[in-house]
Backbone of each chain as ProteinMPNN parsed JSONL, in Angstrom:
{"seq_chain_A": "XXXXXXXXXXXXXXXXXXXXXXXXXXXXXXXXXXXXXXXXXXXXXXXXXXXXXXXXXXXXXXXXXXXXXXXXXXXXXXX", "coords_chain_A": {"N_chain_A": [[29.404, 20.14, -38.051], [26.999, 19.11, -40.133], [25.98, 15.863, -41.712], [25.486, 16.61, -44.735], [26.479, 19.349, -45.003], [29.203, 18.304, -44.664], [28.949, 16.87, -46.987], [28.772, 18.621, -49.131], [30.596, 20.697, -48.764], [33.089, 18.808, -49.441], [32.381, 18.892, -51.57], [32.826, 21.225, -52.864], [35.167, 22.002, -52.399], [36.619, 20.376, -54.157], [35.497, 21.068, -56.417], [36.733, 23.659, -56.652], [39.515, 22.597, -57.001], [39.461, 21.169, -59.37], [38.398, 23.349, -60.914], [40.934, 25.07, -60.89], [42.976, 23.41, -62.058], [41.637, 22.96, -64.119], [42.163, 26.133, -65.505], [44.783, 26.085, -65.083], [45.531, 24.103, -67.402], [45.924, 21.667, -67.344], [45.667, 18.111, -67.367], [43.556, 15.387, -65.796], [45.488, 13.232, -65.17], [47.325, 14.258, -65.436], [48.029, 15.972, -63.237], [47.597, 14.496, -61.31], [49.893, 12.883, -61.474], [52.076, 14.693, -61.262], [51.258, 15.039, -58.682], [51.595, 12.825, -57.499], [49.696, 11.175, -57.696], [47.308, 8.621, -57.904], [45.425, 8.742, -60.363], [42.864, 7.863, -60.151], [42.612, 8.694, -57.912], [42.338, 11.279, -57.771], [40.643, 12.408, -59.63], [38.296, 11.554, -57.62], [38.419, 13.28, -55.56], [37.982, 15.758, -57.115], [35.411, 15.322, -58.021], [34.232, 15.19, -55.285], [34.688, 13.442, -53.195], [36.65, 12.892, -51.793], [38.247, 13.267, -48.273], [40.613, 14.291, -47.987], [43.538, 14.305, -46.907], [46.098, 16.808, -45.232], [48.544, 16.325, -45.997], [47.764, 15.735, -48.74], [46.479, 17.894, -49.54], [48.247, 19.854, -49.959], [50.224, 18.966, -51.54], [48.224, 18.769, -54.013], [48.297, 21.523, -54.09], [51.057, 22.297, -54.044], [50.842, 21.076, -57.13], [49.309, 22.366, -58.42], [50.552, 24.625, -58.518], [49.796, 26.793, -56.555], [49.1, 28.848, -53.631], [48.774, 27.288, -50.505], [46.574, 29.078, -49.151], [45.599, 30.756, -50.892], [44.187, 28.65, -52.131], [42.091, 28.038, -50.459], [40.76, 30.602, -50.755], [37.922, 33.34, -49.862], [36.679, 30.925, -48.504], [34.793, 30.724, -45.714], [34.846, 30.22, -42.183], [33.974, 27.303, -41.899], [31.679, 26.148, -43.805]], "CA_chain_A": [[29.099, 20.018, -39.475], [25.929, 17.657, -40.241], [26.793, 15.061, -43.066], [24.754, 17.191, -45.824], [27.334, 19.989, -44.736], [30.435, 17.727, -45.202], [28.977, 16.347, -48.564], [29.225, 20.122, -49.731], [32.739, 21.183, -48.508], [34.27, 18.189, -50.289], [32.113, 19.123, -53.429], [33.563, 22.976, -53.344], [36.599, 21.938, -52.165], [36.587, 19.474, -55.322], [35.345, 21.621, -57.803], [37.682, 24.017, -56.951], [40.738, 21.941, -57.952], [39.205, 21.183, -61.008], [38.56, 25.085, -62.114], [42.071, 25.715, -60.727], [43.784, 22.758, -62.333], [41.542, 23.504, -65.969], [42.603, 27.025, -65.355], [46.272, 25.525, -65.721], [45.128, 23.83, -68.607], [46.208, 20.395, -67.313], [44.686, 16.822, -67.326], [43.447, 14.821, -64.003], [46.078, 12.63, -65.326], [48.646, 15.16, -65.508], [47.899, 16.63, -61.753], [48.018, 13.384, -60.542], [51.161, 12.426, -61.928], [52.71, 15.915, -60.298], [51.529, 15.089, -56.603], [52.377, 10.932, -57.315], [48.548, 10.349, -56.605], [46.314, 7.451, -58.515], [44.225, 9.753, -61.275], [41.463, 8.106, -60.306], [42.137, 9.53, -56.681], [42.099, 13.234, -58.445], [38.914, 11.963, -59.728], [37.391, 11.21, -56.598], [38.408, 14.514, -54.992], [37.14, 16.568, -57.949], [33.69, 14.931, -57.498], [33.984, 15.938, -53.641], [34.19, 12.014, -52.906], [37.569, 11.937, -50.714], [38.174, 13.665, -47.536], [41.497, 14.292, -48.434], [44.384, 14.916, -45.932], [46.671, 17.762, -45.069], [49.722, 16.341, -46.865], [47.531, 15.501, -50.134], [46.266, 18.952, -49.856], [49.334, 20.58, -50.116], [50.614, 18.424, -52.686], [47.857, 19.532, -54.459], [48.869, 22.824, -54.109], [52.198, 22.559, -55.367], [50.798, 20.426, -58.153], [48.622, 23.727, -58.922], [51.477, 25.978, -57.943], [49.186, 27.774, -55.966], [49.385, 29.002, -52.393], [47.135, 26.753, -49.636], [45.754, 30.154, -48.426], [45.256, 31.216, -51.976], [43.165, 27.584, -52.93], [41.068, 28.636, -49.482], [40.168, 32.385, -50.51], [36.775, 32.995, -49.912], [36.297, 29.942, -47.754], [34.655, 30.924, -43.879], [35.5, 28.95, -40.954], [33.233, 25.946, -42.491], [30.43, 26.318, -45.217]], "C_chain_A": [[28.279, 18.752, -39.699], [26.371, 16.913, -41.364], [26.021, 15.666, -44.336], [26.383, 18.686, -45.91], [29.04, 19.812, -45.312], [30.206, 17.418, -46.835], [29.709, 17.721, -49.526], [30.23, 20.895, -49.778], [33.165, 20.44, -49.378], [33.538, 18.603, -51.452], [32.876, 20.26, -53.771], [34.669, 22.429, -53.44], [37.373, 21.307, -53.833], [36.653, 20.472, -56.45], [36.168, 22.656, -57.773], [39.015, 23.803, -57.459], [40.189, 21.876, -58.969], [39.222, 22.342, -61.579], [39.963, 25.552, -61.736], [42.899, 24.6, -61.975], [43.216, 22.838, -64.595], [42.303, 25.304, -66.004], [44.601, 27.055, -66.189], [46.629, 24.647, -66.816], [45.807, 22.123, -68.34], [45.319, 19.28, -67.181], [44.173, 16.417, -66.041], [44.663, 14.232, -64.496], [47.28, 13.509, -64.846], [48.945, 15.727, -63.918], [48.123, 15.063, -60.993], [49.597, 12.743, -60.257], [51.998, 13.339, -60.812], [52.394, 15.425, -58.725], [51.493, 13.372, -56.401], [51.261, 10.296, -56.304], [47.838, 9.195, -58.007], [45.442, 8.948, -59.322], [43.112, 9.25, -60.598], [41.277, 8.536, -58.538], [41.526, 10.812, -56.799], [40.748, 12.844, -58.748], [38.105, 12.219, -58.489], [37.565, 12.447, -55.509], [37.798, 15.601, -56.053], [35.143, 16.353, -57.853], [33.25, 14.713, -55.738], [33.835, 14.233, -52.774], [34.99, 11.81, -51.77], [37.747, 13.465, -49.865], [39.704, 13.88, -47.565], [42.911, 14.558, -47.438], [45.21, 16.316, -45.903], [47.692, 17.528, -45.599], [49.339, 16.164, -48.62], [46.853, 16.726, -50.526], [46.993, 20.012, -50.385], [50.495, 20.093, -51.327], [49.983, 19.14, -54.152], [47.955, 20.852, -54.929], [50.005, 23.113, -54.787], [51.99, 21.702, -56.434], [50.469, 21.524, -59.251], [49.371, 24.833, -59.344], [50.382, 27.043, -57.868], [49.085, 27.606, -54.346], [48.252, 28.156, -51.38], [46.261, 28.069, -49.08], [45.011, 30.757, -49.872], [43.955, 30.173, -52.02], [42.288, 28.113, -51.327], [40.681, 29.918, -49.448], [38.768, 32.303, -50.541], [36.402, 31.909, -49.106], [36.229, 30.748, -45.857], [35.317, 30.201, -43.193], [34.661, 27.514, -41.763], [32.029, 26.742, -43.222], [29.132, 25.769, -44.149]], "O_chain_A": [[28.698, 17.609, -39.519], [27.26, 17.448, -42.028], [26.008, 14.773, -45.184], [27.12, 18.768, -46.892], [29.785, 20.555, -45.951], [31.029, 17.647, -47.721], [30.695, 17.785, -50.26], [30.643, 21.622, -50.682], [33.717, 21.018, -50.314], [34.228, 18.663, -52.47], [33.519, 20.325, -54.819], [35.224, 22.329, -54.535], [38.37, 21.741, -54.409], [37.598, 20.663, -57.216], [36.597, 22.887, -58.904], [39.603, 24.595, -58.195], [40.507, 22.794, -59.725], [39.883, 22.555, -62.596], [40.267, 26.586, -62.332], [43.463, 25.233, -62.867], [43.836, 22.803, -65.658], [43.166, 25.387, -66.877], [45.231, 27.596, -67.098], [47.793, 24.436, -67.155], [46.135, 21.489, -69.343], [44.156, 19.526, -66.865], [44.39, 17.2, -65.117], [45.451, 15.096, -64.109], [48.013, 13.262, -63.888], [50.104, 15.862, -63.528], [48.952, 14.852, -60.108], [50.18, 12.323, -59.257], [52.468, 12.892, -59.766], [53.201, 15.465, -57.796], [51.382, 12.806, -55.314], [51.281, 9.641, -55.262], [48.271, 9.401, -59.141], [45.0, 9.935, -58.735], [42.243, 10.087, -60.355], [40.191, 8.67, -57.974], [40.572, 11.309, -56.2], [39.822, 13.045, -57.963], [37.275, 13.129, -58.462], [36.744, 12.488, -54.593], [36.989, 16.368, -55.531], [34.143, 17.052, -57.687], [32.248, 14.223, -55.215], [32.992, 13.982, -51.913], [34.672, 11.034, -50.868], [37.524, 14.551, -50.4], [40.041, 13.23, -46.575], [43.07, 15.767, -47.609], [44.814, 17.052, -46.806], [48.212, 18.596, -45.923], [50.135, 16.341, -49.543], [46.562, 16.832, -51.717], [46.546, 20.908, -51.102], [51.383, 20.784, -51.827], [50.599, 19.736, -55.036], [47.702, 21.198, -56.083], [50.132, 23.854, -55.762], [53.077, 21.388, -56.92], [50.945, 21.683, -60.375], [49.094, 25.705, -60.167], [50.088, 27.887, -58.715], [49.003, 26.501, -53.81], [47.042, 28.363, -51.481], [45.178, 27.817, -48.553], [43.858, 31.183, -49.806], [42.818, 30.644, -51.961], [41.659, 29.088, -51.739], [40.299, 30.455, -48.409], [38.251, 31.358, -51.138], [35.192, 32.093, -48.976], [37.132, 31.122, -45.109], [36.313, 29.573, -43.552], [35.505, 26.717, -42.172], [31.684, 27.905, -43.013], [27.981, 25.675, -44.575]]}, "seq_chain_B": "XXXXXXXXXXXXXXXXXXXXXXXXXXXXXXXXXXXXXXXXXXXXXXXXXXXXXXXXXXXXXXXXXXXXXXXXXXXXXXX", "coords_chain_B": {"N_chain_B": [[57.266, 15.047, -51.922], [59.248, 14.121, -49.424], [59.667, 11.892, -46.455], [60.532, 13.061, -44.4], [60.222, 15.85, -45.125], [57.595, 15.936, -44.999], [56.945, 14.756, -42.062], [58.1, 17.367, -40.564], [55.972, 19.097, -41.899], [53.507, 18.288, -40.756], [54.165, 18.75, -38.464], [54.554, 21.564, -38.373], [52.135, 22.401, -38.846], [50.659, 21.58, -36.422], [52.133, 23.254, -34.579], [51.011, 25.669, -35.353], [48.522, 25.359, -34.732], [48.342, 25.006, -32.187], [49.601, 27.581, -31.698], [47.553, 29.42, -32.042], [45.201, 28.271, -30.212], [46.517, 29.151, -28.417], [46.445, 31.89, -28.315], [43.927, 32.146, -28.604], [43.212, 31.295, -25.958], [42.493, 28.618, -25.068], [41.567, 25.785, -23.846], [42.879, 21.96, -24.662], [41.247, 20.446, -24.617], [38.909, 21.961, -24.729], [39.078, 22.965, -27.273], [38.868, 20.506, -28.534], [36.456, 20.066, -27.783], [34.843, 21.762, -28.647], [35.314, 21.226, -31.558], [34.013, 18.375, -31.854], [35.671, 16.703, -31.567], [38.25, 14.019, -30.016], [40.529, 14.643, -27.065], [42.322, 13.766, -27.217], [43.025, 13.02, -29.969], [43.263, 15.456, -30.901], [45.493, 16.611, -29.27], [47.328, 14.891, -30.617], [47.355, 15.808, -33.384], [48.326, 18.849, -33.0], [50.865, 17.807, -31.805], [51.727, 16.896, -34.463], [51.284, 14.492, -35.379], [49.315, 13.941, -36.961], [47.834, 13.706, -40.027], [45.473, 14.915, -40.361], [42.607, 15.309, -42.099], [40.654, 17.576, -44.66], [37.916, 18.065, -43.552], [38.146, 18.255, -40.852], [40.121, 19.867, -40.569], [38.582, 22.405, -41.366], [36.934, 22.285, -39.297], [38.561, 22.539, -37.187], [39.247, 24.758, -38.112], [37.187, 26.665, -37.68], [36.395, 26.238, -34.726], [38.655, 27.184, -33.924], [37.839, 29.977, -34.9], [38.894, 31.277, -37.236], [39.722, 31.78, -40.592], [40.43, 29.175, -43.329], [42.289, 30.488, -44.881], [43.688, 32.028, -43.444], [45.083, 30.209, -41.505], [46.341, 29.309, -43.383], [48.272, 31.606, -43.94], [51.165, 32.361, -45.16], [52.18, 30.108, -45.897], [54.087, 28.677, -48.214], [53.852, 26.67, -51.525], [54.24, 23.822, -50.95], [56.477, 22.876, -47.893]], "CA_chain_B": [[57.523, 15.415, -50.367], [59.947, 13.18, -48.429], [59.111, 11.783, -45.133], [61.372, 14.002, -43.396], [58.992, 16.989, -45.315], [55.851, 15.624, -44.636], [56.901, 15.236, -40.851], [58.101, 18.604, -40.502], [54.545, 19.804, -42.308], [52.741, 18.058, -39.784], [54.576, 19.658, -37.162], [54.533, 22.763, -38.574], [50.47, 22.439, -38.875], [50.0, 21.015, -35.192], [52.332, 24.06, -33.715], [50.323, 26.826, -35.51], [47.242, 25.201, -33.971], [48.754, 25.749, -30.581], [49.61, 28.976, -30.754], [46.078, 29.976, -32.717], [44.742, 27.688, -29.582], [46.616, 29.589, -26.813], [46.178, 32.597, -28.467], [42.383, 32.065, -28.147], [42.851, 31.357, -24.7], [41.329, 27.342, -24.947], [42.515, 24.387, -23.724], [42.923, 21.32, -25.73], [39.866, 19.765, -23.96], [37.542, 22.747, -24.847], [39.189, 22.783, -28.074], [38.579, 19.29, -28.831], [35.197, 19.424, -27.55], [34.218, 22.586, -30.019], [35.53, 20.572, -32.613], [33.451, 17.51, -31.447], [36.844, 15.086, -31.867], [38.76, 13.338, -29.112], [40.931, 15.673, -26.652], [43.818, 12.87, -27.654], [43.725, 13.428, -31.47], [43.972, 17.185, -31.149], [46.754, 17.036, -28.814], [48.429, 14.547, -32.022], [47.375, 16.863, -34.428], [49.228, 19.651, -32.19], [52.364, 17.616, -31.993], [52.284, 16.968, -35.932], [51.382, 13.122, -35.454], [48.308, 13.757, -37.564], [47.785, 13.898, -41.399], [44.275, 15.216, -40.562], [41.313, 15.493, -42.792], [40.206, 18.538, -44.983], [36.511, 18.298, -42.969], [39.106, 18.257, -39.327], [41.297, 21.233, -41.123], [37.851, 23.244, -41.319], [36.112, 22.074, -37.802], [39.625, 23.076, -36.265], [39.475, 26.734, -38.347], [35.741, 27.169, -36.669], [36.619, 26.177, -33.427], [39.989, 28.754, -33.177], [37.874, 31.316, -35.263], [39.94, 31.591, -37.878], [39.44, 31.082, -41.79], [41.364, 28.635, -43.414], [42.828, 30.974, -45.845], [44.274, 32.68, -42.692], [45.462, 29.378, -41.166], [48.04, 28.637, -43.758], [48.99, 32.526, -44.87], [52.882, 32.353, -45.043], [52.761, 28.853, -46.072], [54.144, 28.709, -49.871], [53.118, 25.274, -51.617], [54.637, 22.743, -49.926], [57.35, 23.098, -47.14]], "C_chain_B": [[58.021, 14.32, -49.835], [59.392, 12.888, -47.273], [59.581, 12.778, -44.351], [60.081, 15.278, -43.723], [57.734, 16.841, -44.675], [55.503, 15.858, -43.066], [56.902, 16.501, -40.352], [56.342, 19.623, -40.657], [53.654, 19.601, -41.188], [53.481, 18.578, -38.721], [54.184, 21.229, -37.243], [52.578, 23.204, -38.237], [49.822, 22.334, -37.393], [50.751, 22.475, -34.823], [51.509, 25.661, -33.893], [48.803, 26.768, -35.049], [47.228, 25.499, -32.834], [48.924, 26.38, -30.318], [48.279, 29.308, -30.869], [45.521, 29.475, -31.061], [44.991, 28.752, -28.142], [46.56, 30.968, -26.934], [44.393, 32.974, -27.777], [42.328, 31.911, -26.721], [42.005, 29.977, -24.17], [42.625, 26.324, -24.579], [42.298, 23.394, -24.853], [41.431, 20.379, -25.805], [38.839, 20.514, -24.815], [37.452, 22.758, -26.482], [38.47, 21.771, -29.144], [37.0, 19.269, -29.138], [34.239, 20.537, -28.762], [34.401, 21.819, -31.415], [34.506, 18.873, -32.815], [34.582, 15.913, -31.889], [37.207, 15.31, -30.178], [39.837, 14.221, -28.234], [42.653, 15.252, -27.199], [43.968, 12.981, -29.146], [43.888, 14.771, -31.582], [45.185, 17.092, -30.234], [47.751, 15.724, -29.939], [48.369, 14.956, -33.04], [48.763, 17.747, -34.003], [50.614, 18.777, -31.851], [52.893, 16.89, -33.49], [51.857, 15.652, -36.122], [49.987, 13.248, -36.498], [47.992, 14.329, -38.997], [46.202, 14.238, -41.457], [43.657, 15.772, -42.205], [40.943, 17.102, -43.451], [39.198, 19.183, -44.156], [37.159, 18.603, -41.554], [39.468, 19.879, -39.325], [39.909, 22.397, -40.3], [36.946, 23.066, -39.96], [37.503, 22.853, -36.984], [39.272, 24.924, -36.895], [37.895, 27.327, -37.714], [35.835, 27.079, -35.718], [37.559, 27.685, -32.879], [39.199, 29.94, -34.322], [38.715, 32.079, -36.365], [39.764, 31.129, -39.214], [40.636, 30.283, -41.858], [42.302, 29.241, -44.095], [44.215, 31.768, -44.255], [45.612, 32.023, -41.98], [46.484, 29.352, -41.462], [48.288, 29.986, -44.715], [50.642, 32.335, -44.179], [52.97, 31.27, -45.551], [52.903, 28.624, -48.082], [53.582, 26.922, -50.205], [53.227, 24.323, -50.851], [55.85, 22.867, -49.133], [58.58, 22.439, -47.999]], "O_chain_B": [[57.22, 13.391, -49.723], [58.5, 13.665, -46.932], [58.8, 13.327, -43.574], [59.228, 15.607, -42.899], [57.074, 17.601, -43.967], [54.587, 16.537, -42.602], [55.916, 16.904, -39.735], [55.803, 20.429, -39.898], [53.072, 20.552, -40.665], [52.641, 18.861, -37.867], [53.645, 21.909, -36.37], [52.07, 24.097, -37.558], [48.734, 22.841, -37.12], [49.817, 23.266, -34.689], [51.386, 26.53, -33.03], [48.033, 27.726, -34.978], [46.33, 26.161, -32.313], [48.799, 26.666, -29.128], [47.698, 29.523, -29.805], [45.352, 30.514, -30.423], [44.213, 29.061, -27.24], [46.605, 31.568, -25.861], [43.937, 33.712, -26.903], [41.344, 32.414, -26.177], [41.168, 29.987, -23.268], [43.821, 26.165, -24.827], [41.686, 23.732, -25.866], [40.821, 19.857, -26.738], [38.026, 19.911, -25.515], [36.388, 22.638, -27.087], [37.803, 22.022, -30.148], [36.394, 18.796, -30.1], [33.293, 20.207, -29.478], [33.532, 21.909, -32.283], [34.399, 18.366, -33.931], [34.379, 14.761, -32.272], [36.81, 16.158, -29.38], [40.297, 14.904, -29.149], [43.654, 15.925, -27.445], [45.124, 13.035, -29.568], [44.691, 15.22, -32.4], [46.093, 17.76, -30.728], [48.975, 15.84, -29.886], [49.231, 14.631, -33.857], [49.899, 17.533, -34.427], [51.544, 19.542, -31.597], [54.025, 16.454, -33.698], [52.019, 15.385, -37.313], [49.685, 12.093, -36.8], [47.9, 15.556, -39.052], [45.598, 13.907, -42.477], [44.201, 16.419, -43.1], [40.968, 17.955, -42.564], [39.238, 20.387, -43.905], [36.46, 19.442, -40.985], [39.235, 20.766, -38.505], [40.013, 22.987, -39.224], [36.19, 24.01, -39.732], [37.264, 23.756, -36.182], [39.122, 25.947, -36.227], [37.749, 28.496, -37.355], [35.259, 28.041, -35.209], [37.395, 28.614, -32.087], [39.951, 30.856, -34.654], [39.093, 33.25, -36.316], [39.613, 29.908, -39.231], [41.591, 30.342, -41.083], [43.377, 28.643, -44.057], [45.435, 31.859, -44.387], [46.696, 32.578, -41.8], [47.484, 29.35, -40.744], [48.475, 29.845, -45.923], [51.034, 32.218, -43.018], [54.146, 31.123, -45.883], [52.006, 28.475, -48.911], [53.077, 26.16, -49.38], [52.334, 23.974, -50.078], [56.712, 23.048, -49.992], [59.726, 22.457, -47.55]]}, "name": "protein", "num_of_chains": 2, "seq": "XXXXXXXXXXXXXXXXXXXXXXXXXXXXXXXXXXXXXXXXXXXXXXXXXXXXXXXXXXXXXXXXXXXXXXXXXXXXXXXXXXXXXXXXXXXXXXXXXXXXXXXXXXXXXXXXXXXXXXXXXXXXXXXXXXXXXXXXXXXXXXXXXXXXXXXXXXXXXX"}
């Protein structure tokens, strides 16, 4: 994955929390609060900024209450 | 998520890489080297020691062939 490649995963990846988490009609504030991250981390993953780990992914997830296979539908092996 | 959870998660994440891995029929070497990381952080991924990376998550689901959605079906939000 070239670094133009990565920029673009974390942007999807990003903007998908955000249309999932407006979807649920909640704040960044409010999602943050739920997975006991810094808002302005949620921030910085919505704008595809942080590379995010496998336990803050899944946090995510149950912040969403939505399945990690669910928030990856549509996603190939890499973009 | 407690530490105790979180460990567990990461275990749980490194042993479904190993089977996916020996399923495929790869060592951790060849693995590694499709992935273009270290042969020593995939074998601490694979024993859970690693809170890997979203951009890792998706180089590992291209390497074993495997979407990510596929990766974590069965896995409800958070363990």
């Amino acid at each position: 994955m070239n670094d133009n490649d990565e920029i673009n995963t974390l942007r999807r990846f990003g903007a998908q929390v955000r249309s999932i988490r407006l979807l649920r009609g909640i704040s960044q504030e409010e999602l943050a609060h739920r997975c006991m991250l810094d808002r302005s981390y949620v921030g910085g993953v919505e704008r595809g900024e942080r590379n995010l780990g496998l336990l803050n992914i899944l946090a995510i997830c149950t912040a969403l209450e939505i399945k990690p296979s669910e928030l990856f539908e549509g996603w190939r092996d890499v973009e």
